[in-house]
C-alpha positions in Angstrom: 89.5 86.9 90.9 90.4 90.5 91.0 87.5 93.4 91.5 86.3 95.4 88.8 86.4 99.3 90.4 83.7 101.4 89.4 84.9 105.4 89.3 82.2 108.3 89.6 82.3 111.6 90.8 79.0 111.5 92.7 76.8 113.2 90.2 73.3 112.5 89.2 74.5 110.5 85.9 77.2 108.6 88.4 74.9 107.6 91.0 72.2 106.6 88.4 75.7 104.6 86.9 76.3 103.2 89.9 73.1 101.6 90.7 72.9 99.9 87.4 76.0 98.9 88.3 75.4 97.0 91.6 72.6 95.5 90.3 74.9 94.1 87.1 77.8 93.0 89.1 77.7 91.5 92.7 78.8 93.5 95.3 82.0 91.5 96.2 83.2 91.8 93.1 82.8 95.7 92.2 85.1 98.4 94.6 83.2 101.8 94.3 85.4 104.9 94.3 83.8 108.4 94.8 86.8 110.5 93.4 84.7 113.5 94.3 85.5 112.2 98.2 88.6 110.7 97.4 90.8 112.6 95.7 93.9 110.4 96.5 92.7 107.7 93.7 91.9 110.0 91.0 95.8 109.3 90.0 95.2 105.8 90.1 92.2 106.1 88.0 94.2 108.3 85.4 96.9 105.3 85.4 93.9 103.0 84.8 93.0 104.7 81.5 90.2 106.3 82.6 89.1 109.7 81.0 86.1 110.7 82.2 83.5 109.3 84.9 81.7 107.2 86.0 83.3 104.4 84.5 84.3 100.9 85.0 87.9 99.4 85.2 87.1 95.3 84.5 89.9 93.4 86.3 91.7 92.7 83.2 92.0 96.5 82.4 89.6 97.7 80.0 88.1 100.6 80.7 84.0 101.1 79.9 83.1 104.9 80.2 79.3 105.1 80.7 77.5 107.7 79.4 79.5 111.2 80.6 79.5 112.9 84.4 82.8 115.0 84.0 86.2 114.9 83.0 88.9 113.3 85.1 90.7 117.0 84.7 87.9 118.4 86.3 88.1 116.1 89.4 91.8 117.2 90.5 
């Protein structure tokens, strides 16, 4: 089974995200991406379809945006 990936920014809203997150989904099967840290993915991310962070790519490729952190422009 493929990994969902979680994308956030590191804000407030993200990390708050991102807890809910871990508790929701088991840790073996979530990646966590800090695009604020990792700028290199933020491409992949756009690929993915995501628009604005945090939000979770499931493995099958839809894309749930939770609640809003910041754009995925304003990461790059």
């Amino acid at each position: 089974m493929e990994k969902s990936i979680f994308y956030h920014a590191g804000c407030p809203v993200c990390v708050s995200a991102e807890q809910d997150i871990l508790n929701l989904i088991p840790t073996g099967q979530v990646e966590v991406v800090h695009l604020g840290t990792d700028k290199t993915r933020v491409t992949e991310a756009e690929k993915a379809g995501v628009k604005s962070v945090p939000a979770l790519v499931t493995p099958n490729g839809n894309v749930l945006h939770i609640n809003f952190g910041a754009s995925i422009s304003d990461l790059k």
